[in-house]
C-alpha angles and dihedrals in degrees: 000000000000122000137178112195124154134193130169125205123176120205129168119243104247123215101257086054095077135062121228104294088061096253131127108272102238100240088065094067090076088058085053088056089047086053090055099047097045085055095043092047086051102050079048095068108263133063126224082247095057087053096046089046081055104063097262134103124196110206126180105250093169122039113180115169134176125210115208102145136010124245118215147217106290095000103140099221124183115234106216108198127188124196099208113154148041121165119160101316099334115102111187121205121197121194151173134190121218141184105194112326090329123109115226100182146324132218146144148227135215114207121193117194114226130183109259089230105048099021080224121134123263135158124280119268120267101249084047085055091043085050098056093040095057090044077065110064 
């Protein structure tokens, strides 16, 4: 099923987020992306804790991320997340950064739900599948 969802979420680059040239370290950029998710899951209409509380877990099982400018420290950048996605198990997230109207980088996710017990895959749960089709319409 197709969705298309947005949500956007700013936060400002700390300090202990760059390396020594005072650019984002490349690995926090898919924290950035986390950020992001857990805001637009939430604006959604259900929290990763609802779903964990639940008996399902969403881990990231693809991570795919482009480079195009560097944020820096205390750059307050926007985090623009797109729910876009769900077939069968599989949730795909799609995200950029921005400062301003330029691009820092893209990127997406692919989430797989998986049953808290076994860490199997399983569908998602009902009122998961309701909440993306009226998001919808």
């Amino acid at each position: 099923m197709d969705i298309n969802f947005i949500n956007q979420t700013t936060l400002r680059v700390r300090y202990g987020e760059t390396d020594q040239m005072g650019y984002v370290y490349y690995g926090n950029y898919a924290q950035y992306f986390e950020v992001g998710r857990v805001e637009a899951m939430r604006e959604a209409g259900m929290s990763y804790r609802e779903l964990e509380e639940t008996g399902y877990m969403l881990p990231v099982v693809n991570l795919q991320v482009n480079y195009l400018l560097p944020a820096k420290y205390d750059d307050l950048v926007t985090v623009k997340t797109e729910i876009v996605s769900l077939k069968g198990a599989r949730l795909l997230f799609q995200y950029e950064i921005l400062k301003e109207n330029s691009v820092l980088c893209n990127g997406e996710t692919t989430l797989v739900f998986v049953n808290k017990l076994t860490m199997r895959p399983t569908p998602p749960p009902k009122n998961f599948i309701g909440l993306i089709e009226s998001l919808n319409k």
